[in-house]
C-alpha positions, 0 to 999 in steps of 0.5 A, spaced: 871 275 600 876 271 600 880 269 605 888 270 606 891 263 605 894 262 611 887 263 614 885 257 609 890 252 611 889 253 617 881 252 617 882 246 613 887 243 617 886 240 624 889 245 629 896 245 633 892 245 640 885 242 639 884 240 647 883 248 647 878 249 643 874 243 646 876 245 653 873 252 651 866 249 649 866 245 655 866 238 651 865 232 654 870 228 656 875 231 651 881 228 655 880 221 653 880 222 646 884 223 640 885 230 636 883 227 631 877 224 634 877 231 638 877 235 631 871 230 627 867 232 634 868 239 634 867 240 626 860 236 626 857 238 633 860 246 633 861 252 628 868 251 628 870 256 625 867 261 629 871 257 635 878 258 631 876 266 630 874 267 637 880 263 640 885 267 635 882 275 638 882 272 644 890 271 643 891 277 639 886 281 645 891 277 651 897 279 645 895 286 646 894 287 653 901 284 655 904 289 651 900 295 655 902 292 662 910 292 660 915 287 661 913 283 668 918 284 674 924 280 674 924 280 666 930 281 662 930 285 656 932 281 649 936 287 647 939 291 653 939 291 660 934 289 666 929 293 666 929 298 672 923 296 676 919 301 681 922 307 676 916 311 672 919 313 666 916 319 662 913 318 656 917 318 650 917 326 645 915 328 653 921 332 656 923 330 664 919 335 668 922 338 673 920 340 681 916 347 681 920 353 686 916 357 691 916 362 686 914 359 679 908 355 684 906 363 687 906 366 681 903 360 677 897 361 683 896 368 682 896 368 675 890 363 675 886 367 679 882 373 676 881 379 679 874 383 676 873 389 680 874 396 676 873 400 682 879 401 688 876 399 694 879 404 698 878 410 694 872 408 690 875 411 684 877 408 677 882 402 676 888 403 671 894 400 670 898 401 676 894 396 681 896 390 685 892 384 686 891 380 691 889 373 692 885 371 699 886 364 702 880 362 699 882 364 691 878 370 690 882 375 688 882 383 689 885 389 684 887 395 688 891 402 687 898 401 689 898 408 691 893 408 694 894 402 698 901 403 700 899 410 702 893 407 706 898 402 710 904 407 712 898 412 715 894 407 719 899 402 720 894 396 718 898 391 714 892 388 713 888 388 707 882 394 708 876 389 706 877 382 710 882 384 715 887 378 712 893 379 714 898 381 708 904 376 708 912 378 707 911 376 700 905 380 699 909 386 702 915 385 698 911 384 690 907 390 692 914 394 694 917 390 687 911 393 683 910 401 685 919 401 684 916 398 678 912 403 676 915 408 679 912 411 685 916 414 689 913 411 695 916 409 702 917 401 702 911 398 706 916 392 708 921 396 712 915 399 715 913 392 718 920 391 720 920 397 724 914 397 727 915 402 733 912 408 731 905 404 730 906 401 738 906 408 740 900 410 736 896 405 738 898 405 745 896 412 745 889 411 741 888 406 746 889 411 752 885 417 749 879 410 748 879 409 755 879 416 757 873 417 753 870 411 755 871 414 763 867 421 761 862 418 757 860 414 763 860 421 768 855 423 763 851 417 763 851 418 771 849 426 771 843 424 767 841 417 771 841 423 778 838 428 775 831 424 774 832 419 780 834 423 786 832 428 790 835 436 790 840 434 796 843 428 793 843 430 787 847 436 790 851 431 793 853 428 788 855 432 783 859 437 787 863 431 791 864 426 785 861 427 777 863 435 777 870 433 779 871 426 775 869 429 769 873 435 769 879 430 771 877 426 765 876 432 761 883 435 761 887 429 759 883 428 753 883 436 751 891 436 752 893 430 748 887 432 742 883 438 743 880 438 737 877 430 739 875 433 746 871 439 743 867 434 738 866 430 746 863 436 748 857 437 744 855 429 745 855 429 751 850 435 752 846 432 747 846 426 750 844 429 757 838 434 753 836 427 749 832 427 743 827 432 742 821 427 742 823 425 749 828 431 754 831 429 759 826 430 766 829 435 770 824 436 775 829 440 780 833 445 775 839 442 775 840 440 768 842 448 765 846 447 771 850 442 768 850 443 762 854 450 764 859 446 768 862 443 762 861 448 757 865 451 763 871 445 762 871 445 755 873 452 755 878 452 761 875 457 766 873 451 770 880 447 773 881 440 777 884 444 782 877 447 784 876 440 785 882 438 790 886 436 784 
């Protein structure tokens, strides 16, 4: 092909800087010679226009680069002002982005994480549009009914989630009070129920109470049964009259007075636990096991009193 004319006269003539080119082969002892005597070496001794090709790509790669850098710091614009040093500028057809608010990143997360279970994990029935996800620490995510989790933490007073036990925060209440109005559930606000929390401390306090007792009544029984197969007739006696009859109708009565229904189900426990399982009963070796047995069907249905006892 032919080659542009520009290029040609540039071939054909010696080049503006040839000490370049002869510093770029490594001649030696180019300083000392003239650009003509430097010209006649490199055209007879080197492929000379392949130097010149090499030096101009390396001009136009260095060309190249410097634009990419930008201008150097301290530099003056031919056209403008100085240029603004240490300022990252966006790139140009691109709008200036702005910082993201609380609420647009919390929106943005919970979009992102996607929830696929079908069922509600409390109820085990079938999703439909009203559902509330939530999105745990680790980025799982979880739909659950709204109604059914709203109903779920009023009644228990758990404001956690049913599953992982995680804490729900405030904003977790206040979307899941935001969505069920959305919808139009007519449902108590679980955020005023966290506000006041009173009315839970109490039940708790109270379940924890009725816990104790029937920790305490559960101990006299395993007492009962741990007597009746090691002592003998007088001790045995000794003990049940004077200590495990009067402990456990005491223990009973405050159970039975704050929840009967509770104290009848103690009941039958504890007459299983003293008859034991049918492949191993309870050792009775002296009768006293009908006795017993009697003493607190007797409490349960109130014709024995603590005040037999002394209290």
């Amino acid at each position: 092909g032919r080659r542009p004319g520009g290029l040609t006269n540039l071939l054909s003539s010696p080049p503006p800087l040839p000490r370049s080119l002869a510093k770029r082969v490594r001649l030696p002892g180019y300083e000392q010679l003239s650009k003509e005597a430097l010209y006649r070496r490199l055209r007879d001794g080197y492929d000379y226009q392949r130097l010149l090709r090499a030096q101009c790509r390396s001009k136009a790669t260095d060309s190249d680069e410097a634009e990419a850098a930008g201008p150097r710091p301290g530099a003056l614009k031919s056209d403008g002002p100085p240029a603004d040093l240490g300022v990252k500028r966006p790139p140009r057809g691109k709008k200036r982005s702005h910082p993201e608010s609380h609420d647009d990143a919390e929106e943005k997360r919970l979009k992102s994480c996607r929830a696929y279970n079908k069922l509600d994990p409390i109820m085990f029935t079938r999703l439909n549009k009203k559902k509330f996800k939530f999105v745990r620490p680790n980025g799982t995510a979880i739909w659950y009914d709204i109604q059914t989790l709203v109903q779920y933490i009023i009644k228990t007073g758990e404001f956690r989630e049913p599953e992982t036990r995680i804490e729900f925060s405030l904003a977790d209440l206040t979307r899941l009070d935001s969505q069920a109005r959305h919808f139009g559930l007519d449902l108590p606000s679980v955020v005023e129920a966290r506000t006041n929390s009173a009315p839970y401390e109490e039940k708790r306090a109270a379940e924890d109470a009725m816990l104790c007792l029937e920790r305490f009544c559960g101990e006299v029984v395993a007492d009962m049964q741990r007597c009746l197969e090691q002592y003998d007739p007088e001790t045995l006696e000794m003990c049940l009259v004077g200590h495990l009859f009067p402990s456990y109708s005491h223990f009973f009565k405050q159970i039975k007075d704050r929840n009967a229904e509770m104290a009848q189900q103690l009941v039958y426990h504890h007459i299983s636990f003293l008859r034991g399982p049918p492949n191993r009963p309870t050792e009775d070796p002296f009768g006293f096991l009908p006795i017993i047995l009697n003493f607190i069907m007797d409490v349960s249905r109130g014709t024995r009193s603590t005040s037999e006892f002394g209290f």
